[in-house]
C-alpha positions, 0 to 999 in steps of 0.5 A, a space after each residue: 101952087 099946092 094944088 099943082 103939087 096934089 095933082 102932080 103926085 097924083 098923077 105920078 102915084 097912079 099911072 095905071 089908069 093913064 097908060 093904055 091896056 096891055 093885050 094879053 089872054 085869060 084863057 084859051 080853050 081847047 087846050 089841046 086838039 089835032 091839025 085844024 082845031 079851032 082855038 078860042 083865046 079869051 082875053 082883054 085887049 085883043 082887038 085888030 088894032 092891038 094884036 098884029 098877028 098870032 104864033 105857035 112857038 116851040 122856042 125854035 121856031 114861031 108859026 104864025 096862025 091863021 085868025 078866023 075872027 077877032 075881037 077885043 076880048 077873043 081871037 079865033 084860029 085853026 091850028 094849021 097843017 104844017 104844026 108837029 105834034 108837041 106842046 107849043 106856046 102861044 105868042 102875040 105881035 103887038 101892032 103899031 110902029 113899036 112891035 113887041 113879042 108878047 109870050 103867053 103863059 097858055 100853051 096848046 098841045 098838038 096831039 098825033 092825028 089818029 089813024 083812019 083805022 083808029 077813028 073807024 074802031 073807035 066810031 063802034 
């Protein structure tokens, strides 16, 4: 019966490495860029079975991003067409019956795209 107890308080004291790993981001990298930027998220538990899909939110609206690749420890996208300019939150949908809105505490900052005359003067 003591032993039961020992084990019991145990478990109860250390659920950590019972409960599966939560997804979340360590690291995203460029942290700004123009429309079609590719986007490198680093992190832990990122893989297809944990994350569902990607968003860009500015707190009013989320657009969902389009994943070139995936893996448990990095998630690649391009920024897409139809973002504005401005700072954006990343967000993450959890997969499984139970879906969760995962808000990241990395933003990326969509910057004005240069006019072609800038990009030429620039280019000298």
């Amino acid at each position: 019966m003591p032993k039961l107890i020992i084990v019991s308080l145990f478990l109860a004291s250390s659920p950590s490495w019972l409960a599966a790993q939560a997804p979340q981001m360590d690291a995203v990298n460029p942290s700004n860029g123009t429309i079609g930027t590719v986007v490198r998220a680093n992190g832990k538990a990122l893989g297809k079975d944990k994350i569902d899909s990607v968003y860009l939110s500015d707190h009013t609206l989320d657009l969902m991003v389009k994943v070139l690749s995936q893996s448990d420890d990095t998630i690649e996208f391009r920024i897409p067409p139809s973002v504005k300019p401005g700072k954006l939150q990343l967000v993450m949908k959890t997969t499984g019956k139970q879906q969760y809105i995962l808000e990241q505490p990395f933003y990326f900052t969509v910057e004005e795209p240069k006019a072609a005359g800038e990009v030429a003067a620039a280019s000298k």
